[in-house]
Residue frames relative to the residue before (quaternion, step in Angstrom):
aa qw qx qy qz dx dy dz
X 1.0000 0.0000 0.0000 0.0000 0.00 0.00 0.00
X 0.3031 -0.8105 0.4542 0.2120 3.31 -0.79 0.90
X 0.2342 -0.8375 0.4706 0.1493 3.57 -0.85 0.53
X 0.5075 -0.7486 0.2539 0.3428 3.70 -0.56 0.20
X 0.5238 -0.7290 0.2355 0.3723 3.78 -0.29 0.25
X 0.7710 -0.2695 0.2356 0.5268 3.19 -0.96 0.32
X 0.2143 0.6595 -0.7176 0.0653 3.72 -1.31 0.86
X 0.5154 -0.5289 0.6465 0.1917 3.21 -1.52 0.27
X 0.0229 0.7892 -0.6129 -0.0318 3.99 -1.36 0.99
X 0.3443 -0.6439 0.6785 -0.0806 2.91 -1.45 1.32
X 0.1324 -0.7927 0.5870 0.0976 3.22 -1.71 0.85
X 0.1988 -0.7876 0.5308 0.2417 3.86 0.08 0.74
X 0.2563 -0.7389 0.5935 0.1902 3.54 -1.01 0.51
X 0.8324 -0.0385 -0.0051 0.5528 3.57 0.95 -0.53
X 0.6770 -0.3503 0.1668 0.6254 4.16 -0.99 0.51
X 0.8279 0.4515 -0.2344 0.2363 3.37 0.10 -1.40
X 0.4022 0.5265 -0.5306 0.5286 3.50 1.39 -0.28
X 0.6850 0.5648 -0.3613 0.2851 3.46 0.01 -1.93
X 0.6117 0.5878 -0.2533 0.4648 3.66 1.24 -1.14
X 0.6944 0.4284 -0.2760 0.5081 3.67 0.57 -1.30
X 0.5130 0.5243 -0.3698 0.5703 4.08 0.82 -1.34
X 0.7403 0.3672 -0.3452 0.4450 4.22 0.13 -0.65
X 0.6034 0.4843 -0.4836 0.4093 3.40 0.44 -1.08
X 0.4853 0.7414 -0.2804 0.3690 3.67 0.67 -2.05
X 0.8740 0.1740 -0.0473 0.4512 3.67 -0.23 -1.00
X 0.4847 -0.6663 0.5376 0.1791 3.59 0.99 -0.46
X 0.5978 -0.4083 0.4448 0.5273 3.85 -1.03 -0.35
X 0.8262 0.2709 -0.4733 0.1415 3.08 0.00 0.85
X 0.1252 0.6733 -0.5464 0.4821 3.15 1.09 1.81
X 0.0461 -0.7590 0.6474 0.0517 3.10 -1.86 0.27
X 0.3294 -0.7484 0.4893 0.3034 3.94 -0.03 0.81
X 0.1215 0.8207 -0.5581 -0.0130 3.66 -0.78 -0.09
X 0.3001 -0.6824 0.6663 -0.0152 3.69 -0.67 1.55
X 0.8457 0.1702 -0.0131 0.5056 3.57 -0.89 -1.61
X 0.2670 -0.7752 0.5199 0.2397 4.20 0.80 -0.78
X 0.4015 0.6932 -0.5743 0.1685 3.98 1.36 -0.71
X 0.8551 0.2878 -0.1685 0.3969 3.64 0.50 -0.80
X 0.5901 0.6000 -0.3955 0.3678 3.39 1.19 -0.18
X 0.6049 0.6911 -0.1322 0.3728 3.11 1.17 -1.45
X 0.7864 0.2621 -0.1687 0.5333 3.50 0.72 -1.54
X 0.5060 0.5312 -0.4451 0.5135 3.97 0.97 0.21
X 0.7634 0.3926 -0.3598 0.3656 3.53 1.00 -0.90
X 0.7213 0.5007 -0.2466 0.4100 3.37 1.49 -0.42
X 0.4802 0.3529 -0.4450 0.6684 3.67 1.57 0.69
X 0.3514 -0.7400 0.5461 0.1750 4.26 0.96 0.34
X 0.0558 0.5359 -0.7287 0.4226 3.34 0.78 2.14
X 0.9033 -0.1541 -0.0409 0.3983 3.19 0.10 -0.56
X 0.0298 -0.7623 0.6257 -0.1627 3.62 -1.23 1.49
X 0.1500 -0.6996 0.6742 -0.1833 2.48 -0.27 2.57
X 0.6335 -0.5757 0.4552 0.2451 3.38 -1.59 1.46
X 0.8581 -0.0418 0.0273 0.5111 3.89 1.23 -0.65
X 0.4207 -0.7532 0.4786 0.1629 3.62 -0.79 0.83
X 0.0796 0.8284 -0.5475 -0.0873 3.86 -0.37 -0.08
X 0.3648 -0.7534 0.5429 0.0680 2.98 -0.18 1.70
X 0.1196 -0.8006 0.5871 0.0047 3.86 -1.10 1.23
X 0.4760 0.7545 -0.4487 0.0525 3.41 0.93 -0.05
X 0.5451 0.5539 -0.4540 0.4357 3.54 1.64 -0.10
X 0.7187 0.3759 -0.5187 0.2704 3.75 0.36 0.31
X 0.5968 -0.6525 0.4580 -0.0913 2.26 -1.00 1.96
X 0.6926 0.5341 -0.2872 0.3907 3.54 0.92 -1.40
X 0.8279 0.2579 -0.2652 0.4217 3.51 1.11 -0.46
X 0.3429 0.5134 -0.5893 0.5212 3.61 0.96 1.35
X 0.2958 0.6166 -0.6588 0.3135 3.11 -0.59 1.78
X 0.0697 0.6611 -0.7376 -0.1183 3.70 -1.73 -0.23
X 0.2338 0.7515 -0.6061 0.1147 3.48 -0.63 1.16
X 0.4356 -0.5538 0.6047 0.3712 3.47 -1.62 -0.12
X 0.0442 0.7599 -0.6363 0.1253 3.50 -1.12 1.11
X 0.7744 -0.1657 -0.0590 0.6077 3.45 -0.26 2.02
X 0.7930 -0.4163 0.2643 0.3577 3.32 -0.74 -1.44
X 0.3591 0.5915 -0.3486 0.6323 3.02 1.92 1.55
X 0.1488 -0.7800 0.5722 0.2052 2.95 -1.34 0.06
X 0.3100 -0.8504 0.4112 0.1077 3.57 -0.33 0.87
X 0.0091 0.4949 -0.8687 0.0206 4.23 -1.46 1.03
X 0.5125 -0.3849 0.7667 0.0366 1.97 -2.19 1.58
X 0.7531 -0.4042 0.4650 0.2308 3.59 -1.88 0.94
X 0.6898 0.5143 -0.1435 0.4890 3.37 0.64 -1.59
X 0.6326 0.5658 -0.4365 0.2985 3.64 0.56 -0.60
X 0.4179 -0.6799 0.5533 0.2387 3.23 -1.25 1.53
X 0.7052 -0.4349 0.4240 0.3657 3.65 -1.69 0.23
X 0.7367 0.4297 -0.2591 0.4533 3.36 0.64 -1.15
X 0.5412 0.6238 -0.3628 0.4317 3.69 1.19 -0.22
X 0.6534 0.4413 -0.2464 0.5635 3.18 1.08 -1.40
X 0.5992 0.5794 -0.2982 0.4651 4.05 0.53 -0.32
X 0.8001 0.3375 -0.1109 0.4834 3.34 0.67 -1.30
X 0.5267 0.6737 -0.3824 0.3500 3.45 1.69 0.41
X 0.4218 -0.7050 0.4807 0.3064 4.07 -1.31 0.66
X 0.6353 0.6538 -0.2417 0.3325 2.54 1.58 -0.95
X 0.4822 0.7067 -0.1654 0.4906 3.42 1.40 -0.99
X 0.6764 0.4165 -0.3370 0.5054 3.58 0.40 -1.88
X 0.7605 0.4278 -0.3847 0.3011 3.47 0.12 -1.80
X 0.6929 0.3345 -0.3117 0.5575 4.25 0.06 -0.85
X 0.7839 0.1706 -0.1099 0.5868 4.51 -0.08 -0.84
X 0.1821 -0.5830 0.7847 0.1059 3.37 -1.11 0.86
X 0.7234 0.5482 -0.3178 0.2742 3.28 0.70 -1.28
X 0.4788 0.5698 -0.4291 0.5117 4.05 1.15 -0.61
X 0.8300 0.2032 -0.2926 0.4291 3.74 0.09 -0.91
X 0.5080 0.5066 -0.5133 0.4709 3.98 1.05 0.46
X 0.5849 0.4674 -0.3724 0.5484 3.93 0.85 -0.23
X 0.6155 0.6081 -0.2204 0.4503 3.32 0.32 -1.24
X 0.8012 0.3019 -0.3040 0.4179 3.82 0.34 -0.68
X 0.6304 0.4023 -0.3339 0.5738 3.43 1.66 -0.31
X 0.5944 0.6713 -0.3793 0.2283 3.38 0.40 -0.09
X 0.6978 -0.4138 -0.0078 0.5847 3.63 0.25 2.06
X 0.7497 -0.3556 0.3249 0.4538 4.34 -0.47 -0.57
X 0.5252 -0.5929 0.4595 0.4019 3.24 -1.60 0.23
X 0.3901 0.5428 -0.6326 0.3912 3.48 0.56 0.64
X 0.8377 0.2999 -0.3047 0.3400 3.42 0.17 -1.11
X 0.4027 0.7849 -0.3519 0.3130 3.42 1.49 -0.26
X 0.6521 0.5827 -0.1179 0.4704 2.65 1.23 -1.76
X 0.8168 0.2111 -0.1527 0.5147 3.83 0.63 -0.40
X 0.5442 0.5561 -0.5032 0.3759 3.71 1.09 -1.03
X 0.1057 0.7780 -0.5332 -0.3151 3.12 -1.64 -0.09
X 0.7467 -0.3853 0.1406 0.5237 3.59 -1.41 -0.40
X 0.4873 0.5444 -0.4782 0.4873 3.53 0.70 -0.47
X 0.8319 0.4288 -0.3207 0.1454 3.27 -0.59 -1.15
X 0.7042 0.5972 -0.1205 0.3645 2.77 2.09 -1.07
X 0.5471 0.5502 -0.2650 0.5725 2.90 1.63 -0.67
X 0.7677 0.4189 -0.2214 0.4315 4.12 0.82 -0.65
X 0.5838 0.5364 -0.4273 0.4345 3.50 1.32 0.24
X 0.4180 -0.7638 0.4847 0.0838 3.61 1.87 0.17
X 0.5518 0.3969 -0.6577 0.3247 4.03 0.40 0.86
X 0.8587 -0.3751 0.3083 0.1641 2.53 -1.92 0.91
X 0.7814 0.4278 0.0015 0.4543 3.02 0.89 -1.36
X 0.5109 0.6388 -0.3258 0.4742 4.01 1.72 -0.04
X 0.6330 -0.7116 0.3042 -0.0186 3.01 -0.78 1.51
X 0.6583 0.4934 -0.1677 0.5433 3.51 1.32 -0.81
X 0.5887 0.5500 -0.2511 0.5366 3.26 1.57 -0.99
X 0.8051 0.3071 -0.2505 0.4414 3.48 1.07 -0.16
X 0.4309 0.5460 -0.4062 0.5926 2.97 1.62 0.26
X 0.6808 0.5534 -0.2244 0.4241 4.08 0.41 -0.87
X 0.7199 0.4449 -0.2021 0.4929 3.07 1.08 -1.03
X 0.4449 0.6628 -0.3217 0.5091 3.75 1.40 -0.80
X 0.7693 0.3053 -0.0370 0.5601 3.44 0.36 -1.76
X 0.2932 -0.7652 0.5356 0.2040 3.80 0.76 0.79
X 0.1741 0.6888 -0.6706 0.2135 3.50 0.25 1.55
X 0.5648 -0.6487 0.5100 -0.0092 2.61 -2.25 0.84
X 0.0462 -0.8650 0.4746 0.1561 3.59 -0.79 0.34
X 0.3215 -0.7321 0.5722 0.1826 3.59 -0.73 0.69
X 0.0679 -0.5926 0.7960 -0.1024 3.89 -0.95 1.70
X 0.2706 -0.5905 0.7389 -0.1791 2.62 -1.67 1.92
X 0.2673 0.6543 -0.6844 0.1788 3.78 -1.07 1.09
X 0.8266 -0.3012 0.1543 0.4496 3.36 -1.61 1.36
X 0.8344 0.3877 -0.1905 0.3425 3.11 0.15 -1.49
X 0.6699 -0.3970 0.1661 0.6050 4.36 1.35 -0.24
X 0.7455 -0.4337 0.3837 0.3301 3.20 -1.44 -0.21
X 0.1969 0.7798 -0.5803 -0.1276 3.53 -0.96 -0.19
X 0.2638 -0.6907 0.6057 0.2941 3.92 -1.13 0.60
X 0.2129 -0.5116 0.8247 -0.1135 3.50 -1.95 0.97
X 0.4434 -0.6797 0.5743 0.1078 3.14 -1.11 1.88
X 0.6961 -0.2618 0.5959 0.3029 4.08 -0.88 0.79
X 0.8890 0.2597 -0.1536 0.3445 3.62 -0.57 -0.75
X 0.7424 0.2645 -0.0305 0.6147 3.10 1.55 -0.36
X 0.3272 0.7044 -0.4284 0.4618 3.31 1.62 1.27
X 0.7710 0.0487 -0.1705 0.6117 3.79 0.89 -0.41
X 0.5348 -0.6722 0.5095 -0.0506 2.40 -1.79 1.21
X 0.6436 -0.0637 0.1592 0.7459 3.83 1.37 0.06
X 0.7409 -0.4195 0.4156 0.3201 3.07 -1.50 -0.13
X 0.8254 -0.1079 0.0875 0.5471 3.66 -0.52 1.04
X 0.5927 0.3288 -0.5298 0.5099 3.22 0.93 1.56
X 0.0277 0.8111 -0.5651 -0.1485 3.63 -0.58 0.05
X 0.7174 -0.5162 0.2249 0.4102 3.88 -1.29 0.21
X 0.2771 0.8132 -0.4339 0.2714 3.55 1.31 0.17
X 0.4404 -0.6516 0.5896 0.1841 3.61 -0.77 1.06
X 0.6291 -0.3648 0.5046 0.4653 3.60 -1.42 0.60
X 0.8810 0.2197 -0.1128 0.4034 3.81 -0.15 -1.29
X 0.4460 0.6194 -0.5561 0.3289 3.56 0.84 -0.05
X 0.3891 -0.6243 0.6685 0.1088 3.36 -2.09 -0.34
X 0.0977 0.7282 -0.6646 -0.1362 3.72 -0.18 -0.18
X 0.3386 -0.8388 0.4244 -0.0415 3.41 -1.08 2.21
X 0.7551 0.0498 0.1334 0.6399 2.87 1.41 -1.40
X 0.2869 -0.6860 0.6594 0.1112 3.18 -2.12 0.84
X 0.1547 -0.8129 0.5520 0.1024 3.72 -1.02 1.09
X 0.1664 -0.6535 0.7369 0.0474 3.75 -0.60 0.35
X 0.3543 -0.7241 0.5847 0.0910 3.42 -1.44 1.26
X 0.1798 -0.8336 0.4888 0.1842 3.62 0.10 0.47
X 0.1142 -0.8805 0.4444 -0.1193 3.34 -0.57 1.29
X 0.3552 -0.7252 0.5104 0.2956 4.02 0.03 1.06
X 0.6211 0.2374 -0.3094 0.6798 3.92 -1.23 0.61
X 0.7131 0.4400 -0.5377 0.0935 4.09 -0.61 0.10
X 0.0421 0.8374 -0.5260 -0.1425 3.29 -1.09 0.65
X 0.3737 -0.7741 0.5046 0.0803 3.80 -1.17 0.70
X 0.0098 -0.8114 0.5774 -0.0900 2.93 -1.10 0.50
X 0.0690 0.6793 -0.7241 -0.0976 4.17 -1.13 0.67
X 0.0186 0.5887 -0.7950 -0.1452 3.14 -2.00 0.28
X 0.1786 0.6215 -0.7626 -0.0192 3.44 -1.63 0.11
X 0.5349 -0.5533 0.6352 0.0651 2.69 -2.47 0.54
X 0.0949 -0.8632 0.4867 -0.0952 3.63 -0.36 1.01
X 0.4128 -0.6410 0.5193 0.3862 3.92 -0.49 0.60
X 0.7570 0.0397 0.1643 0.6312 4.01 0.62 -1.09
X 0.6303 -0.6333 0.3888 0.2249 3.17 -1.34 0.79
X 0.7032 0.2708 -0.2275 0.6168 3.64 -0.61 1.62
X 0.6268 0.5815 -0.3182 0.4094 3.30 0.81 -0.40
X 0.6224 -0.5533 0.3983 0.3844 3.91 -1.15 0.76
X 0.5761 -0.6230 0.4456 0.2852 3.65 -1.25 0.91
X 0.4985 -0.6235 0.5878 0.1310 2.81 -1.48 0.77
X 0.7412 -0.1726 0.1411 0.6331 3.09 1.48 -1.03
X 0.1224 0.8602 -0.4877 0.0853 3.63 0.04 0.58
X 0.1038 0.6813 -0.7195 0.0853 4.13 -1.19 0.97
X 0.2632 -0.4837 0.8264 -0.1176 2.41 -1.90 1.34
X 0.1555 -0.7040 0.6451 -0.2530 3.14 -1.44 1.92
X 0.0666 -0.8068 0.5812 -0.0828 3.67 -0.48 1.11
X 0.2958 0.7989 -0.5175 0.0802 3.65 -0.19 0.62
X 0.4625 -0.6730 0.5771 0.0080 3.40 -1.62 1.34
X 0.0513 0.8999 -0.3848 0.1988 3.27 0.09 1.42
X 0.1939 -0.8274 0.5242 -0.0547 3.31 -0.68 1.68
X 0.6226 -0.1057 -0.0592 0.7731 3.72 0.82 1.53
X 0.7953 -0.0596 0.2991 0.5239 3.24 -1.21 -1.63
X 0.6124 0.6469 -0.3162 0.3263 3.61 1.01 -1.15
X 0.3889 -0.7322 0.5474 0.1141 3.71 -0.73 0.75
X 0.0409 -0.8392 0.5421 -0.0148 3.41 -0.54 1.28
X 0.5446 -0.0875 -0.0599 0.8320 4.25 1.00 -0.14
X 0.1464 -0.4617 0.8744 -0.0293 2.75 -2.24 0.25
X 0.1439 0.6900 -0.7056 0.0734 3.14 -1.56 0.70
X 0.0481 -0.8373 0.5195 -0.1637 3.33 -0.51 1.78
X 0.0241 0.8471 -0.5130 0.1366 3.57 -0.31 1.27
X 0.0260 -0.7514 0.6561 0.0655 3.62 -1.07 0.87
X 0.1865 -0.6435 0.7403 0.0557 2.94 -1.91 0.59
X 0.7820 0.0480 -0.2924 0.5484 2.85 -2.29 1.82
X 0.5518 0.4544 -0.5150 0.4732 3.94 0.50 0.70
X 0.3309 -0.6999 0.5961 0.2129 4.46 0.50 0.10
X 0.2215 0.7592 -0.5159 0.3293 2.99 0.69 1.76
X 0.3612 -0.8307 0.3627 0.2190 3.58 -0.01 0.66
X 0.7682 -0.0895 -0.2654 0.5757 3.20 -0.34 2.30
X 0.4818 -0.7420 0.2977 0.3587 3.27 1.52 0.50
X 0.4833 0.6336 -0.3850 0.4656 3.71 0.91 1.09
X 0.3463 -0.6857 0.5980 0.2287 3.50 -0.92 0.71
X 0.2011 0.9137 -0.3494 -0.0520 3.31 0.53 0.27
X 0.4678 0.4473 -0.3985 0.6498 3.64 1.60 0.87
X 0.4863 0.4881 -0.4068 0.5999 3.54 1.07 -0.15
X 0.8877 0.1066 -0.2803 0.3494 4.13 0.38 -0.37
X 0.4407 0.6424 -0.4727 0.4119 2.87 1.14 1.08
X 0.5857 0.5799 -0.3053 0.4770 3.15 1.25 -0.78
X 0.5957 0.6627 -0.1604 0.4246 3.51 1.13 -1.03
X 0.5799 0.6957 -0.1046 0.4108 3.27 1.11 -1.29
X 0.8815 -0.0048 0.0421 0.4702 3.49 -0.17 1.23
X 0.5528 0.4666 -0.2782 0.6318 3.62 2.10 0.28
X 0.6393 -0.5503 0.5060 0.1802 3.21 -1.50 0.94
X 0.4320 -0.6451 0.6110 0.1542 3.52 -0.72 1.68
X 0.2078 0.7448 -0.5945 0.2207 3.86 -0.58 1.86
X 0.4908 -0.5296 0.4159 0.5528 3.83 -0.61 -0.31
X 0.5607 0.5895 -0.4308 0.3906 3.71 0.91 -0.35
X 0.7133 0.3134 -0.2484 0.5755 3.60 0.59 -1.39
X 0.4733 0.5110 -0.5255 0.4886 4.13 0.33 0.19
X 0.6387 0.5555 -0.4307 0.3131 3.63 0.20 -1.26
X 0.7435 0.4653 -0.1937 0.4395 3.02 0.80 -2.16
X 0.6084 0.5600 -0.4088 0.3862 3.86 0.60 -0.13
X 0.6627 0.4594 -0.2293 0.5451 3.22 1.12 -1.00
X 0.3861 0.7202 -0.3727 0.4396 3.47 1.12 -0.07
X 0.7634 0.3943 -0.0423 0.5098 2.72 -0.17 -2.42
X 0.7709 0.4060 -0.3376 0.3562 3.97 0.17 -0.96
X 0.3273 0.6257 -0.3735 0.6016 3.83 1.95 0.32
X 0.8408 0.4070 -0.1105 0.3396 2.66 -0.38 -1.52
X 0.7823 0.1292 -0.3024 0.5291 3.70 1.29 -0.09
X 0.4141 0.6508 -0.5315 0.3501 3.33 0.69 1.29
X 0.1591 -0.8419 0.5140 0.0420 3.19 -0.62 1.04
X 0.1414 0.9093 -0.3757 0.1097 3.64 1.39 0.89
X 0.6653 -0.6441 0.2863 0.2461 3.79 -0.91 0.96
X 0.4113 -0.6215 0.5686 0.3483 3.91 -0.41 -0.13
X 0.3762 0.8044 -0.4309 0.1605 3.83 -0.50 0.40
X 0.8177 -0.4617 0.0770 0.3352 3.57 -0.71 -0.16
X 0.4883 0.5550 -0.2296 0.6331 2.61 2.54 -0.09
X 0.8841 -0.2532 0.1452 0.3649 3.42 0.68 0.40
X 0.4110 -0.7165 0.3977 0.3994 3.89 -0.39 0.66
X 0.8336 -0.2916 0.2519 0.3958 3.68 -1.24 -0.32
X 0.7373 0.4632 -0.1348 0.4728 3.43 0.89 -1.50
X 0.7274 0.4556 -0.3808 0.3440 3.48 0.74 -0.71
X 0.5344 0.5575 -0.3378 0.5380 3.57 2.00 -0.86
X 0.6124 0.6176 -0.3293 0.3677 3.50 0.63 -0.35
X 0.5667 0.5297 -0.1376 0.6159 3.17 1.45 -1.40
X 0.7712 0.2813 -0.3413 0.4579 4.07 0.45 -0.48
X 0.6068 0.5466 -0.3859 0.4292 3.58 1.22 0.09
X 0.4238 0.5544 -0.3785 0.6081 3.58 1.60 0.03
X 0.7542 0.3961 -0.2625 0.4532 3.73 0.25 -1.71
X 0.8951 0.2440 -0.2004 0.3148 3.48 0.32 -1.04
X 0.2001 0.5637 -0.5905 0.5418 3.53 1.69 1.33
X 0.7798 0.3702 -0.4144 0.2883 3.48 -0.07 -1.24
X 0.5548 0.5977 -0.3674 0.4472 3.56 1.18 -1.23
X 0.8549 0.2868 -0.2313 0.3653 3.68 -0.49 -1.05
X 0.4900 0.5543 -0.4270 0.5200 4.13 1.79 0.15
X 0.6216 0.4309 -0.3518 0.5515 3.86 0.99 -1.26
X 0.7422 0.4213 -0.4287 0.2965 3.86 0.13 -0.64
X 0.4615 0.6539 -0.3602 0.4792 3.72 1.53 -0.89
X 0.6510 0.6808 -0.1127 0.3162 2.89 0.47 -1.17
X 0.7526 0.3998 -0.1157 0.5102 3.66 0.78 -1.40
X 0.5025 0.7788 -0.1189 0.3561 2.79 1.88 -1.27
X 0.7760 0.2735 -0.0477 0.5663 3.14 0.83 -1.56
X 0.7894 0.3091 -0.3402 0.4070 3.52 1.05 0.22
X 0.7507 -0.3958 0.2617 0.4596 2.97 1.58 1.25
X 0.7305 0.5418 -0.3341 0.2475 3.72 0.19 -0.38
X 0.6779 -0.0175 -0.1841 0.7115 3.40 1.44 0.01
């Protein structure tokens, strides 16, 4: 069994320690709350960072509130928090559909949104939920704050735009009247990483489609968005015809891997099905029917 190398551990008590504990070490620190993904990367030594800084005492960013015409998580917020919220069901169905598939209540119980959203795999659920619901994040370094649209948070696989010293504190969600959401995915065993997973956000005036926001995960979609899939959508009546063609288009730009979960064509074939599935549920959603 392999074990990880020598590191060095730190406790932050609040952002700005956590800041000063980053500056201090440089890139070659790592923050770590829940650990599901730090931990087992550090113990196959993918990754062997010189020092860890453990953040679970800030406190300041374990929050869910409504703020203006957003809704705000705090970094810190655990999985099972973001599940076990009313606040959440009423404005995102779609957070607490991800959220029940999303690996076990062990990790529920500790993962959180920060962490999940900054480990950047391809294949992580929230990131396709967030990105659906064009949410926002707020990165905080010594020097102020700055916000970076969700879609344009990672940079490649398991890298995102995060400075050596930055933080990402907070998540915003725009609340919008007429919106409904929706995730589906496809999984080998329960808890386990998608096979194929979308998450579909649509703003709806009657039948008539005003935003859409349509994201997949573990499908090698670029920035994880279907984004000719919501254009096409845009400003068209919510039918099985215009569904088909979405599920089309959200195929047709997947560019997903061959592996043990399945060859090319069948993942292809659930990014068609599970566009249409998680657009018809948004849908009903937002006009009230379930």
């Amino acid at each position: 069994m392999q074990t990880p190398a020598p590191v060095d551990y730190a406790r932050a008590h609040s952002v700005e320690q956590a800041l000063d504990l980053l500056e201090q070490h440089g890139g070659e620190a790592r923050l770590i709350a829940g650990g599901h993904s730090l931990i087992p990367m550090m113990r196959l030594r993918i990754a062997q960072p010189e020092c860890v800084i453990d953040i679970n005492d800030l406190t300041e960013l374990d929050y869910i509130r409504v703020t203006g015409d957003h809704l705000s998580i705090g970094a810190l917020t655990r999985h099972k928090t973001v599940l076990a919220s009313p606040v959440i069901g009423v404005h995102y169905a779609i957070l607490h559909d991800a959220e029940r598939v999303i690996a076990d209540p062990i990790v529920r119980n500790r993962g959180t949104v920060g962490g999940s959203l900054c480990q950047a795999d391809p294949a992580e659920d929230l990131s396709a939920v967030l990105s659906a619901l064009r949410a926002e994040v707020v990165i905080r370094s010594r020097t102020g704050s700055r916000v970076v649209p969700v879609r344009e948070l990672d940079d490649g696989p398991y890298q995102t735009v995060l400075e050596d010293a930055e933080i990402l504190t907070e998540v915003r969600i725009p609340i919008r009247p007429g919106a409904g959401s929706a995730y589906e995915k496809v999984e080998r065993r329960t808890g386990d990483w998608a096979v194929a997973a979308v998450g579909a956000y649509l703003v709806l005036d009657g039948a008539t489609v005003r935003d859409v926001g349509i994201a997949l995960a573990a499908l090698g979609v670029e920035h994880g968005c279907a984004t000719e899939a919501e254009d096409f959508l845009r400003g068209r009546e919510i039918t099985d015809q215009t569904l088909a063609e979405a599920g089309r288009l959200a195929a047709a730009a997947s560019r997903p891997s061959p592996d043990q979960r399945g060859p090319v064509f069948y993942k292809r074939h659930l990014a068609d099905e599970l566009t249409r599935r998680a657009l018809r549920r948004a849908a009903d959603r937002a006009q009230g029917r379930i």
